[in-house]
VMD Tcl script that draws the C-alpha trace (Angstrom):
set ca {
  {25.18 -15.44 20.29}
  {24.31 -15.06 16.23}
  {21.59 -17.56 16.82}
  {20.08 -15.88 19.36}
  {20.45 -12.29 18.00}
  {18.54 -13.87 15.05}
  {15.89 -14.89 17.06}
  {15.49 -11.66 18.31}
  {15.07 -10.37 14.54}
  {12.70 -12.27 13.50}
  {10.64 -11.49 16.51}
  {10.50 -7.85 16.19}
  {9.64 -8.75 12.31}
  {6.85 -10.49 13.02}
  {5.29 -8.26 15.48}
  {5.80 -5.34 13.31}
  {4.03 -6.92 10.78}
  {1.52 -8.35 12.93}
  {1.19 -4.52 14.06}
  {0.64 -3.66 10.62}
  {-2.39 -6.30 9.62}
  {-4.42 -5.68 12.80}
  {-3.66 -1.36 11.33}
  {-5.07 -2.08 8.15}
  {-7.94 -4.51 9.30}
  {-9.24 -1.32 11.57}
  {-9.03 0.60 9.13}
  {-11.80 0.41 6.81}
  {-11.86 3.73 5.09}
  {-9.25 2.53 2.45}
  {-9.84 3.42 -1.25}
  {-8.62 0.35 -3.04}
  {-8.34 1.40 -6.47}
  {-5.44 3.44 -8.07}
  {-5.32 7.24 -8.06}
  {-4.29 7.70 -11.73}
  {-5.90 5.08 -14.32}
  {-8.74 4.71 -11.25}
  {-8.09 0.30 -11.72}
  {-9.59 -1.57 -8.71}
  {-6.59 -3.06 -6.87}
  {-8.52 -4.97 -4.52}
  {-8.16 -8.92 -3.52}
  {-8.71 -10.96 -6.37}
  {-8.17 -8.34 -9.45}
  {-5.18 -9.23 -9.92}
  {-3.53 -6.12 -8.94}
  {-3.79 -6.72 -5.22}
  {-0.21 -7.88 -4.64}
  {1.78 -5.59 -7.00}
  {0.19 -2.58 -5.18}
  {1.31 0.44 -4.37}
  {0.14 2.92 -0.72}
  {0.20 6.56 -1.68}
  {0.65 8.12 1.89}
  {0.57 11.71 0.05}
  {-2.42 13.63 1.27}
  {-5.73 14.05 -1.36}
  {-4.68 17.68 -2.19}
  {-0.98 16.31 -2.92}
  {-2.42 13.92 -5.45}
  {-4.80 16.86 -7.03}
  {-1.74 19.12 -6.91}
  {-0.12 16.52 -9.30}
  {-2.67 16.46 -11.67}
  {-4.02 12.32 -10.63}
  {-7.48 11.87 -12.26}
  {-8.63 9.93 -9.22}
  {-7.01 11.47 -6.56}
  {-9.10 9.19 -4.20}
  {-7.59 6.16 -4.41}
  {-4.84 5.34 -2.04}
  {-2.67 3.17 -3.92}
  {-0.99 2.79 -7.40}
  {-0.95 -0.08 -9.55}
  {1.87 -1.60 -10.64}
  {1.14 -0.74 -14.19}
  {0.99 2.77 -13.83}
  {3.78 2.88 -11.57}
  {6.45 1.13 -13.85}
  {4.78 3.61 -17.01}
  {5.38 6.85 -15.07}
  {5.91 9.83 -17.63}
}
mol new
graphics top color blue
foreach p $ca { graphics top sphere $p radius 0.5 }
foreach p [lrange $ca 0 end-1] q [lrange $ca 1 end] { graphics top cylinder $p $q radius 0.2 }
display resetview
């Protein structure tokens, strides 16, 4: 019963993140690049993995005073040096 409850887990997991890739491969409107130093955090800068999504809206992000309030992620850097 464990085992097969398991199963059943891992299932769900992968569709959801199956779900999730074929989401972000339609979507082709993303801004990769980070909303306050305005880095490039797309494959192969380096940044890519450590990335952050900002789902606030663009007038959330201006409201807060982000110099690129464009960008739809945060980098790691910026995130860990929050003041």
């Amino acid at each position: 019963m464990v085992g097969k409850s398991k199963n059943n887990y891992s299932r769900i997991f992968k569709l959801d993140a199956n779900m999730f890739i074929h989401e972000e491969k339609e979507n082709n409107n993303l801004n990769e690049f980070c909303n306050r130093c305005g880095r490039s955090v797309k494959l192969g800068t380096g940044l890519f993995v450590n990335r952050i999504p900002d789902l606030n809206d663009i007038l959330t992000r201006e409201e807060n005073s982000f110099r690129f309030p464009n960008g739809d992620f945060v980098c790691i850097e910026c995130d860990e040096n929050k003041e």
